[in-house]
Legacy VTK file of the C-alpha trace (Angstrom):
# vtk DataFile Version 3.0
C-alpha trace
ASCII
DATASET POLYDATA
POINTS 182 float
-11.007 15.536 -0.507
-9.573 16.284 2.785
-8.042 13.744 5.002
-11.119 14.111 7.791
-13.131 13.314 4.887
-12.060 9.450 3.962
-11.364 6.691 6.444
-7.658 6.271 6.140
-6.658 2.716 6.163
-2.917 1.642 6.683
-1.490 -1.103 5.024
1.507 -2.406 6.290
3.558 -5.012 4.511
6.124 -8.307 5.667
7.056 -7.414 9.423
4.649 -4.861 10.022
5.582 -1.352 10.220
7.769 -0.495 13.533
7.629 2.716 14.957
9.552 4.638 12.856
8.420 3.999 10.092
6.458 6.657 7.763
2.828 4.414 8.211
2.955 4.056 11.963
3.785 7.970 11.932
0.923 8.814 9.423
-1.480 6.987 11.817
-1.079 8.744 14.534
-0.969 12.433 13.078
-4.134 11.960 10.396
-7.116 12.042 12.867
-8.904 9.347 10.855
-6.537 6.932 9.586
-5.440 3.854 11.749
-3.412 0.969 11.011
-5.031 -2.669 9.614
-3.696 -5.563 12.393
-3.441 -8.235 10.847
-3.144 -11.635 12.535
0.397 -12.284 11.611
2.980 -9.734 10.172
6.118 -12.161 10.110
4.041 -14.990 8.039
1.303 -13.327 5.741
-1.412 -16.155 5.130
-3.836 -14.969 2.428
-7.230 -15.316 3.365
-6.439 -13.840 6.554
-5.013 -10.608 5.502
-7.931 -10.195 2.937
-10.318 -11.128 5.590
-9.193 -8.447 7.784
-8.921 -5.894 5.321
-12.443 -6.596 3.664
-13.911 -6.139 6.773
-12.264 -2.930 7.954
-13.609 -1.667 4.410
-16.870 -2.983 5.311
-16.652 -0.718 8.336
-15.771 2.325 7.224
-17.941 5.110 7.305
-16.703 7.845 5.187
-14.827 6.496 2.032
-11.556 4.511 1.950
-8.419 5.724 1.021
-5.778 2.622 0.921
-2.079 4.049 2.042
0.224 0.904 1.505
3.348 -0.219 1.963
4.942 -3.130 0.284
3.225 -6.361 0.638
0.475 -4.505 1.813
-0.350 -2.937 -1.641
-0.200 -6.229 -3.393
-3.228 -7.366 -1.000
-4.354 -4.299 -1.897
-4.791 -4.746 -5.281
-6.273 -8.278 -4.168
-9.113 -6.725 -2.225
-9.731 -4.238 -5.106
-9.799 -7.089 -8.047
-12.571 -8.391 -5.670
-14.377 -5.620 -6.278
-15.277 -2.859 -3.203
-17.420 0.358 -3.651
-16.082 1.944 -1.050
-12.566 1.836 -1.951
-11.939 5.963 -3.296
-8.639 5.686 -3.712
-5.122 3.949 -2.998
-1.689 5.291 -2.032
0.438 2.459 -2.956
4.339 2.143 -1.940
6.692 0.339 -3.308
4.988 -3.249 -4.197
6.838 -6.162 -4.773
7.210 -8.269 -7.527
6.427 -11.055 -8.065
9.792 -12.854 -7.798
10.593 -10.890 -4.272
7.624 -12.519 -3.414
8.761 -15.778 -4.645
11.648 -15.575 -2.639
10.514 -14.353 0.486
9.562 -18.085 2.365
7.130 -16.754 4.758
5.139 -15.143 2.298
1.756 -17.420 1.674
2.442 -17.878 -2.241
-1.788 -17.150 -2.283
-0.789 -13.823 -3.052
0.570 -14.703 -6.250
-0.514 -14.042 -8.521
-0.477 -10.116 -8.731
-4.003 -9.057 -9.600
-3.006 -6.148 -12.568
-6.963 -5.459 -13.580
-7.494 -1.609 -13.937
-8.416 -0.057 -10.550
-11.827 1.832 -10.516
-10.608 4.464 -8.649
-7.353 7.288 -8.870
-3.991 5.643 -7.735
-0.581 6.390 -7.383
2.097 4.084 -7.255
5.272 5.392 -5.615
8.617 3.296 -6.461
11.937 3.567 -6.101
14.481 2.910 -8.238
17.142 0.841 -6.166
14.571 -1.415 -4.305
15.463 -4.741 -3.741
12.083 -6.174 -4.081
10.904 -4.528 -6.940
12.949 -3.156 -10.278
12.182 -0.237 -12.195
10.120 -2.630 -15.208
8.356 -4.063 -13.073
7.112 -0.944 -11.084
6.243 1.106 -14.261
4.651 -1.904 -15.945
2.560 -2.250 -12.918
1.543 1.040 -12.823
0.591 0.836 -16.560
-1.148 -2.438 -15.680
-3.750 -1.304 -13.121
-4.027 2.900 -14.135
-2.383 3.977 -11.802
0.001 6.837 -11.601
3.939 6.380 -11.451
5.593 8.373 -8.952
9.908 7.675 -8.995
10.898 8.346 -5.931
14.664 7.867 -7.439
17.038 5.947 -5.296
15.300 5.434 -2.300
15.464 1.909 -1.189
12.298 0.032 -0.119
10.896 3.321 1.154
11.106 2.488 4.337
12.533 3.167 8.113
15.617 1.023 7.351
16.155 3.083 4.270
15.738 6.597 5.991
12.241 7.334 5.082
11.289 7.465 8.777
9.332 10.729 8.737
9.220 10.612 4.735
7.750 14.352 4.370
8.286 13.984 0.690
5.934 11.068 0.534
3.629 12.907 2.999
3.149 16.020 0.568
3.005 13.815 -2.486
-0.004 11.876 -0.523
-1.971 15.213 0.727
-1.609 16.574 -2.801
-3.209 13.387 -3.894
-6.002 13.760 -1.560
-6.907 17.312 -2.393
-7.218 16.003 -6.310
-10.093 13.761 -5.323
LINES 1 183
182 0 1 2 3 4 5 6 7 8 9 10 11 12 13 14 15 16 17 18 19 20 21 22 23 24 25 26 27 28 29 30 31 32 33 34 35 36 37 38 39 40 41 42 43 44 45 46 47 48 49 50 51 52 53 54 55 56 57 58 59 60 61 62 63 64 65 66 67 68 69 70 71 72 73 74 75 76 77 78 79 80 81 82 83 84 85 86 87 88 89 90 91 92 93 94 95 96 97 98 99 100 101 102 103 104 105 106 107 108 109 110 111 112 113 114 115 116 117 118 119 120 121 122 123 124 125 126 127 128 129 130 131 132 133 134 135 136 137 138 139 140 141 142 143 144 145 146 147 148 149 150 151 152 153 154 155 156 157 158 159 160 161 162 163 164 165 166 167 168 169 170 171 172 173 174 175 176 177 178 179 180 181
């Protein structure tokens, strides 16, 4: 599959992702992904985020790829355990666990807890091995969990702006050699 072939849907996590960071630069150089606005970035509520994402699913025209960051993967996995067709595939980036989760206050605790059914369709999860949301076990059990593959992406923080993955071409060839596998 080629990127003009799937609808490309961004899933940012807790705070949204600024503009530097790898997602908001993916959106604007794929020609068919965009980011998912959700209501409220700095205090996830549940049903909204899954509301919003089910229905940019529902209005996709070619089939979904899910690119994810964070938080954003764990509703993710939400919307998936709920069962969509046109879900192809899912790019998933360093999800938390379930005791970041716990810990993070503005977090709706709805999210919890994390859905780990097998996915129906190819995954990778990419994780780091120093992030502070998520440890190693958790990631790989995860992984294990709901089929998908485990990509280390070895000491690389939360995989995000603040953690120099700004441009991220690493992650970008990982995810376009992804692609061309489906």
């Amino acid at each position: 599959m080629r990127a003009a072939d799937a609808d490309i849907l961004i899933l940012p996590g807790l705070g949204g992702s600024g503009l530097e960071h790898w997602q908001t630069r993916w959106a604007k150089k794929l020609s068919t992904a965009r980011c998912v606005a959700q209501a409220d970035f700095d205090a996830p509520r549940f049903a909204e985020w899954i509301e919003t994402i089910e229905r940019e699913i529902a209005g996709a025209t070619r089939p979904v790829v899910l690119v994810t960051h964070s938080l954003g993967g764990i509703a993710a996995l939400h919307v998936a355990a709920r069962g969509s067709d046109k879900i192809a595939a899912a790019f998933l980036v360093t999800p938390p666990s379930e005791r970041a989760i716990e810990a993070l206050t503005a977090i709706d605790r709805a999210f919890l807890p994390i859905p780990r059914a097998r996915l129906r369709f190819p995954a990778i999860l990419v994780a780091s091995s120093d992030d502070p949301h998520a440890d190693a076990d958790f990631s790989r059990g995860l992984a294990e969990e709901i089929g998908a593959e485990l990509v280390d992406a070895g000491a690389a923080g939360h995989v995000n702006a603040e953690s120099g993955h700004g441009p991220w071409p690493e992650g970008s060839l990982r995810f376009a050699g992804f692609l061309s596998k489906l």
